[in-house]
C-alpha positions in Angstrom: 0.0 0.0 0.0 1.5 3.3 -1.2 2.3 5.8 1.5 -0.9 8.0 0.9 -2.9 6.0 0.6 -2.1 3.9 4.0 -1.8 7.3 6.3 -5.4 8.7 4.8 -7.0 5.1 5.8 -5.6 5.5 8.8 -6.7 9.1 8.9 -10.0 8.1 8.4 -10.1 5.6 11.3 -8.7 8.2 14.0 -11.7 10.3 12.7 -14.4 7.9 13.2 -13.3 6.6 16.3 -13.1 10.1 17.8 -9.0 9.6 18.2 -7.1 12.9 19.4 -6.8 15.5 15.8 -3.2 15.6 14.5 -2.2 18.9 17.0 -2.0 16.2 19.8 1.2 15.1 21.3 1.5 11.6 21.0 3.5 9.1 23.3 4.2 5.6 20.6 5.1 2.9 21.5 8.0 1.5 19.6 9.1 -2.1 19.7 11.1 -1.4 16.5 9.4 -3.9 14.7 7.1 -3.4 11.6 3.6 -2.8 13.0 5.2 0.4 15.5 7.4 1.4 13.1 4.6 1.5 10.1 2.7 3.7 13.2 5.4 6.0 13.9 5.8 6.6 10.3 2.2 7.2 9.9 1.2 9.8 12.7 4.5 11.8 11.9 2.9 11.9 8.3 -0.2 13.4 9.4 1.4 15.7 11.4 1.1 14.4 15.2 3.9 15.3 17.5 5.5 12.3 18.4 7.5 11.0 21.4 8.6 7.3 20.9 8.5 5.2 24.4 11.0 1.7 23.6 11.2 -1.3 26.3 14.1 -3.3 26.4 13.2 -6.5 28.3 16.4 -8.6 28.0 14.7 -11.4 28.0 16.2 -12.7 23.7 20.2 -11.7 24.4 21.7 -9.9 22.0 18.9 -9.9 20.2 17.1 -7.0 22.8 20.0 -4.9 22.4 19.5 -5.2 18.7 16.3 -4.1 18.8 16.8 -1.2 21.6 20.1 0.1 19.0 17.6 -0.1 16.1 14.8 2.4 18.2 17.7 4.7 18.9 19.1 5.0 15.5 15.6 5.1 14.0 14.6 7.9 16.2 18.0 10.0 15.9 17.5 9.9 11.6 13.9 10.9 12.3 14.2 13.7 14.9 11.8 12.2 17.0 12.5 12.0 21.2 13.0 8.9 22.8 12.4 7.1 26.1 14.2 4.1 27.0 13.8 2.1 30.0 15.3 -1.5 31.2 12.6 -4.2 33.0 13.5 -7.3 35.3 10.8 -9.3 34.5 11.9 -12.4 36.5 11.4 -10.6 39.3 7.8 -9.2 38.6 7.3 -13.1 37.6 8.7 -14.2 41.3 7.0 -11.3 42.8 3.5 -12.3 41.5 3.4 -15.6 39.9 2.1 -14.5 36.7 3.6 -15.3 33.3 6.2 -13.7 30.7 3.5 -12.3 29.4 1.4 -10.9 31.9 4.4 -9.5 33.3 5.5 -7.9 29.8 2.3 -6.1 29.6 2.2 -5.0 33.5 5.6 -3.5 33.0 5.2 -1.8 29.7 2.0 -0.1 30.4 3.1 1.0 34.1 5.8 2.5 32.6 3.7 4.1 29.6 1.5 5.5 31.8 4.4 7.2 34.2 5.8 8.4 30.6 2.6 9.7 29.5 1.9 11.7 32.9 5.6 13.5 32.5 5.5 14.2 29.1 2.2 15.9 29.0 0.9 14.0 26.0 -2.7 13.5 25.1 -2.5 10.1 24.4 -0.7 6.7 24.4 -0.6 4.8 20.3 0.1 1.4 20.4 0.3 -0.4 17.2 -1.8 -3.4 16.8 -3.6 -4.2 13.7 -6.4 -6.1 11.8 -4.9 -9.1 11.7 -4.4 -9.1 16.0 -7.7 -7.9 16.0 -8.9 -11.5 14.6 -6.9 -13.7 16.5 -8.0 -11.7 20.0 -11.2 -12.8 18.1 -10.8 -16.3 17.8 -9.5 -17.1 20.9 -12.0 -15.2 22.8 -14.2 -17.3 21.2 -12.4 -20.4 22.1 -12.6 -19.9 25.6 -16.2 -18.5 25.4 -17.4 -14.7 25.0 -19.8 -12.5 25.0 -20.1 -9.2 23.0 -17.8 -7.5 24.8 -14.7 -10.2 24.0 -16.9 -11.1 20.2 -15.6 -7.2 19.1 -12.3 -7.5 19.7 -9.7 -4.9 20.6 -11.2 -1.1 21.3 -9.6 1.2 19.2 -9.8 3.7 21.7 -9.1 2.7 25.6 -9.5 5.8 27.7 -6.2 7.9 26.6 -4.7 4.5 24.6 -5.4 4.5 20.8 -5.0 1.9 18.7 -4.5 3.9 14.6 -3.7 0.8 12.7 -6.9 -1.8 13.4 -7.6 -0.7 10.1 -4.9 -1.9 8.1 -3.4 -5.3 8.0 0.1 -7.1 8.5 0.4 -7.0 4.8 -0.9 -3.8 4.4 1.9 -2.4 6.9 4.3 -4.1 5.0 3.7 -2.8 1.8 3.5 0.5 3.4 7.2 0.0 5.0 8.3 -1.1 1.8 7.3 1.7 -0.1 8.6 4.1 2.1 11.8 2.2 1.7 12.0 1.9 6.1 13.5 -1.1 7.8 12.5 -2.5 10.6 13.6 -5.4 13.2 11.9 -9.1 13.8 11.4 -10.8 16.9 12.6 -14.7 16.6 10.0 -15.5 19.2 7.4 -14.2 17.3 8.0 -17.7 14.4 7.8 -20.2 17.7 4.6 -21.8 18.0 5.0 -21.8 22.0 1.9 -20.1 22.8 -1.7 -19.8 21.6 -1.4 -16.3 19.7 1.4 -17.7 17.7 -0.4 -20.9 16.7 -3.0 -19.4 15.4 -0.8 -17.2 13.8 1.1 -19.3 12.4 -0.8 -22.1 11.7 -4.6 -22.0 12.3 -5.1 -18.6 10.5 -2.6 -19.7 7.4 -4.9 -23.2 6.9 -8.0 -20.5 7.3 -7.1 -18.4 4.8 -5.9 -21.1 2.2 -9.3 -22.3 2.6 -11.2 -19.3 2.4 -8.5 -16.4 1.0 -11.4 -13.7 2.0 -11.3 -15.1 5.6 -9.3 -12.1 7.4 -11.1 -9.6 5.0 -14.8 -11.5 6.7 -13.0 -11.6 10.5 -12.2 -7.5 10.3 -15.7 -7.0 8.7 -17.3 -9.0 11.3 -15.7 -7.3 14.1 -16.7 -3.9 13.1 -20.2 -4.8 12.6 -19.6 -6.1 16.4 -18.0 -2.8 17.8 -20.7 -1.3 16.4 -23.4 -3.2 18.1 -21.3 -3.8 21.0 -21.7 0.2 21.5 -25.4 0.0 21.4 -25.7 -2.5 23.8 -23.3 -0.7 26.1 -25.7 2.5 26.2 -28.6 0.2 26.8 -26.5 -1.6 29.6 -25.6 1.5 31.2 -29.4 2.2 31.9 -30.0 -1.3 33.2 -27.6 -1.2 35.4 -28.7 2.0 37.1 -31.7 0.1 38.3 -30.5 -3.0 39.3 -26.9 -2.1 40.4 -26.6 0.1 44.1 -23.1 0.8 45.3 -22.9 2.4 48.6 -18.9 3.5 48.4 -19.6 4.9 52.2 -20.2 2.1 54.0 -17.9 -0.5 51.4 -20.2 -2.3 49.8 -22.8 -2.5 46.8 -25.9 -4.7 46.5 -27.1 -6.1 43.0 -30.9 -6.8 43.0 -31.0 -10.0 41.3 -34.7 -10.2 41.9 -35.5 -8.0 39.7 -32.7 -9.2 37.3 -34.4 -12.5 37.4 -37.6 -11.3 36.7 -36.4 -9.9 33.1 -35.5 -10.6 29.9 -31.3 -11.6 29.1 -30.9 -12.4 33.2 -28.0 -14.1 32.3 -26.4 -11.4 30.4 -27.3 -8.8 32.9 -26.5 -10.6 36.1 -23.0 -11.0 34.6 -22.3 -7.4 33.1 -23.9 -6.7 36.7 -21.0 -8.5 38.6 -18.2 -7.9 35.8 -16.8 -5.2 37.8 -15.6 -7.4 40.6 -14.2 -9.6 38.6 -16.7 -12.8 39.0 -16.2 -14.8 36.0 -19.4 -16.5 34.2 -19.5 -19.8 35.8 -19.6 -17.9 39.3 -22.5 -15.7 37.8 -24.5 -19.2 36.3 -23.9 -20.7 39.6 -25.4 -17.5 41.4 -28.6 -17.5 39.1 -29.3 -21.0 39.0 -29.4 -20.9 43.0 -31.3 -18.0 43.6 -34.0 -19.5 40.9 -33.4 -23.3 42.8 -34.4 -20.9 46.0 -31.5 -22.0 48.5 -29.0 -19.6 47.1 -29.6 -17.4 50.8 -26.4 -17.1 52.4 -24.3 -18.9 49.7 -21.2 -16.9 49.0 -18.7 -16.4 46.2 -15.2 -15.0 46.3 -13.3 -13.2 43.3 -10.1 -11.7 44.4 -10.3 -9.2 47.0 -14.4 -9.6 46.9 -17.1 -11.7 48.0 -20.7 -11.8 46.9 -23.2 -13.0 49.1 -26.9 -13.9 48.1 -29.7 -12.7 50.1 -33.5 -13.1 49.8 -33.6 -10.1 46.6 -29.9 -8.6 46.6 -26.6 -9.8 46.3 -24.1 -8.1 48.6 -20.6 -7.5 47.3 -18.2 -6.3 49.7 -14.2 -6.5 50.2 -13.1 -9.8 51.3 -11.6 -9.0 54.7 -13.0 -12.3 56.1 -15.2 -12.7 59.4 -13.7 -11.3 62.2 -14.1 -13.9 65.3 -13.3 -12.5 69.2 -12.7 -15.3 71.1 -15.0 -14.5 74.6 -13.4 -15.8 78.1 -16.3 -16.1 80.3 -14.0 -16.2 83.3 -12.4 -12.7 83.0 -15.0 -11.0 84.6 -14.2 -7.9 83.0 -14.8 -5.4 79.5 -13.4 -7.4 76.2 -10.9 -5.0 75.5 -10.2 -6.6 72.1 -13.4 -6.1 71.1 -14.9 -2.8 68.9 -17.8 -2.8 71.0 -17.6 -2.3 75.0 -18.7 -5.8 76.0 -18.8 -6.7 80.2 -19.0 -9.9 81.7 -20.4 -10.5 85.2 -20.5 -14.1 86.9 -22.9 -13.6 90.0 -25.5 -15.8 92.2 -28.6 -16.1 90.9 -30.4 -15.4 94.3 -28.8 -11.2 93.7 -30.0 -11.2 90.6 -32.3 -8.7 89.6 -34.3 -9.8 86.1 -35.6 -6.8 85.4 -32.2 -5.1 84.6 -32.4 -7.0 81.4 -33.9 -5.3 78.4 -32.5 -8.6 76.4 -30.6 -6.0 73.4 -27.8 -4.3 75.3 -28.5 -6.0 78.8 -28.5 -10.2 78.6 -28.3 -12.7 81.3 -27.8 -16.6 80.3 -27.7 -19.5 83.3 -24.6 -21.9 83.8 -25.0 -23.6 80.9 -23.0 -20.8 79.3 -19.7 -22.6 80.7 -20.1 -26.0 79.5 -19.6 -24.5 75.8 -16.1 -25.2 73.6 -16.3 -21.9 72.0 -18.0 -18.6 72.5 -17.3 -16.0 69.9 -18.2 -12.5 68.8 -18.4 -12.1 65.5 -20.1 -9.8 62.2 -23.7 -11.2 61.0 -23.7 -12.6 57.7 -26.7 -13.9 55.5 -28.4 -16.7 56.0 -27.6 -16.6 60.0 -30.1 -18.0 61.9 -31.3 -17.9 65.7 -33.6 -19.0 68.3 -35.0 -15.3 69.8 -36.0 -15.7 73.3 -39.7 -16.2 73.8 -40.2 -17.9 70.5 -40.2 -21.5 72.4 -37.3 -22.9 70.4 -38.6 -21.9 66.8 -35.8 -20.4 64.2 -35.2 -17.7 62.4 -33.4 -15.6 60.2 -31.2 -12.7 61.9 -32.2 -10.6 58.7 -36.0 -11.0 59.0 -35.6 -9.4 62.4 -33.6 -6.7 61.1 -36.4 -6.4 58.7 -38.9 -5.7 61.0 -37.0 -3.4 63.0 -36.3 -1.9 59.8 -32.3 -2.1 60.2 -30.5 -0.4 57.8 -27.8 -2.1 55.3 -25.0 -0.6 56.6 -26.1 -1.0 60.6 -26.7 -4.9 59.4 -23.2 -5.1 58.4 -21.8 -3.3 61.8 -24.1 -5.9 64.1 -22.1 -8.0 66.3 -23.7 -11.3 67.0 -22.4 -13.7 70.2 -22.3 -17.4 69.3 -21.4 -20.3 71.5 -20.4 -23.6 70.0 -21.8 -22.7 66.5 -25.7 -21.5 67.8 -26.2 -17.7 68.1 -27.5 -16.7 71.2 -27.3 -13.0 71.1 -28.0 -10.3 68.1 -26.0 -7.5 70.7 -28.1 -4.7 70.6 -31.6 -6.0 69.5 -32.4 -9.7 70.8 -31.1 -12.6 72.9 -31.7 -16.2 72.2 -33.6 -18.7 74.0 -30.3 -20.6 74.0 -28.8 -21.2 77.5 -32.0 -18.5 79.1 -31.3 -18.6 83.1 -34.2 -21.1 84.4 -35.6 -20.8 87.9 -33.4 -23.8 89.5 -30.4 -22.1 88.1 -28.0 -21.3 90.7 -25.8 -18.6 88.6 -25.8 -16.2 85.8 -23.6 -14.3 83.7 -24.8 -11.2 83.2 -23.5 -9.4 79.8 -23.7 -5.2 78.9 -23.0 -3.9 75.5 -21.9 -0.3 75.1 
């Protein structure tokens, strides 16, 4: 492709895609190999102010150096500035036991972004192109994805910009050749080691020998995509409004799943809903298909730093911090210092006892009993808890239907403190002891608890 004809296509594309207009400073990325060299070459040519950004991983020998001389040499003949920087990306492996890859990208677009900041450009260009675009494709849809992952690589990424996902490998080439501009190769990039490279090299090859319009249908396909893709992102946006309630205050956010449930593309929704967080679509199945199995109430997932838990009508995200558990000594007589709430413990004869100082929410008394238990723990309510309120004659249940007719708040349902003693909850501090361990008239102690 001749050199005008190459930089107006591409001209084109920033246009349509709403790409910063060619009085922006622009930080490139430059690997040195055709596809960034074919960008630099282009956005110079339509008059962009360019600042060229090279890595040098050392992870191919001699063979990095190469590449980090060719950047320098390219950028002196052009005039164009340059950033260099060296990575250890052993260490980032070691550090967070990701791959080669992974850490790759983590490096190079930390550093971009640290570039980006101090050189006061408007936008980062990286330079991948159609023919990426349709292997990101196809192996999306190999693992299984949903519009989002069906339309490929944005072209624009908040302040990163992708200029040449409308133009090929061949069309860069051609471009390069005409222009009479060399450019460097990466070995690596020929070894069928990984699952980008065998499609590359092999799946996409046997495709297109097949069907020679194949990569011509793929970038077709994935524009019509984009396009709907868009569309059902605006629509999204408005569903998620009503179903979606994020309550950055008190750390959490609840996702109405009734109501999800009870619409059209549940699926769909529930899983753009919960995308956020990271919970991947076999979580999200597995959260639907309980709620509508109707024992999904209390049953919790974890994804990273979060965990989703499944109420009634909601589903509660919060940070994973995991449930706090203050051990109780019965015997010390004295305020749980350890604890956020002032709780007192009092062991005293039965025959002093006055009743009436219990209002059973911040004032408690339970008989002897109390002792004989293992464990006895403070701890944070959680969904699904259950208890046997005193008075009730032994019946169960839930913690949150009491809450709901005391009309608790979220947030104060997530502060609550409840006492438990071997596994049974005998005390929702603040609004209700349990019949568990009550003192009974032939009792001959009592511990007598106060929570301030």
């Amino acid at each position: 492709m001749e050199n005008k004809g190459f930089t107006e296509r591409v001209a084109r594309y920033m246009a349509r895609h709403g790409m910063p207009a060619s009085d922006a400073r622009v930080l490139v990325a430059l690997s040195g190999g055709a596809d960034s060299v074919a960008l630099l070459l282009a956005l110079r040519q339509l008059g962009y102010c360019c600042i060229a950004a090279h890595c040098n991983f050392h992870l191919r020998g001699e063979e990095s150096m190469r590449d980090e001389q060719f950047v320098r040499d390219l950028c002196r003949d052009l005039g164009t500035q340059l950033e260099v920087t060296d990575f250890d990306v052993p260490a980032r492996m070691a550090a967070k036991g990701i791959s080669t890859e992974m850490a790759c990208r983590e490096l190079r677009y930390e550093w971009f972004e640290e570039v980006w900041q101090a050189r006061q450009c408007n936008c980062i260009a990286v330079a991948h192109h159609s023919d990426d675009n349709a292997e990101t494709l196809l192996l999306n849809l190999l693992r299984g994805t949903g519009l989002a992952g069906a339309a490929g690589i944005k072209p624009v990424n908040g302040h990163i910009i992708r200029p040449l996902l409308c133009v090929s490998r061949h069309d860069i080439e051609e471009y390069l050749e005409s222009a009479h501009q060399g450019y460097v190769t990466d070995s690596t990039n020929a070894i069928a080691d990984v699952k980008r490279n065998r499609l590359r090299n092999i799946v996409l090859p046997v495709i297109s020998a097949q069907f020679p319009s194949a990569k011509t249908g793929l970038a077709r396909s994935i524009d019509n995509l984009l396009s709907c893709h868009e569309l059902y992102a605006e629509l999204l946006s408005r569903r998620l409004a009503e179903v979606v309630a994020k309550h950055p205050a008190d750390g959490y956010a609840e996702v109405d799943i009734e109501a999800i449930n009870a619409g059209r593309g549940a699926e769909a929704l529930l899983f753009e809903a919960m995308h956020p967080w990271s919970f991947n679509s076999t979580q999200v199945a597995e959260m639907l298909a309980a709620y509508r199995r109707g024992d999904s109430v209390g049953k919790s997932f974890l994804s990273g730093n979060f965990k989703a838990t499944i109420g009634r009508r909601k589903i509660t995200v919060a940070e994973n911090i995991g449930q706090q558990l203050i051990p109780i000594d019965l015997n010390s007589g004295c305020t749980i210092a350890a604890a956020p709430i002032t709780l007192k413990i009092q062991h005293l004869d039965a025959r002093d006892f006055d009743l009436s100082v219990c209002d059973g929410r911040h004032r408690v008394c339970f008989g002897p009993g109390l002792a004989q238990c293992g464990s006895i723990v403070l701890r944070h309510w959680q969904e699904g808890d259950r208890f046997k309120p005193f008075g009730m004659h032994g019946r169960s249940r839930l913690v949150s239907d009491l809450f709901t007719d005391l009309k608790v708040d979220d947030a104060t349902k997530r502060r609550t403190w409840l006492l438990q003693a071997d596994g049974e909850i005998i005390w929702v501090v603040g609004y209700r002891s349990g019949d568990l361990y009550s003192l009974r008239p032939t009792d001959g102690s009592v511990y007598f608890l106060t929570a301030e």
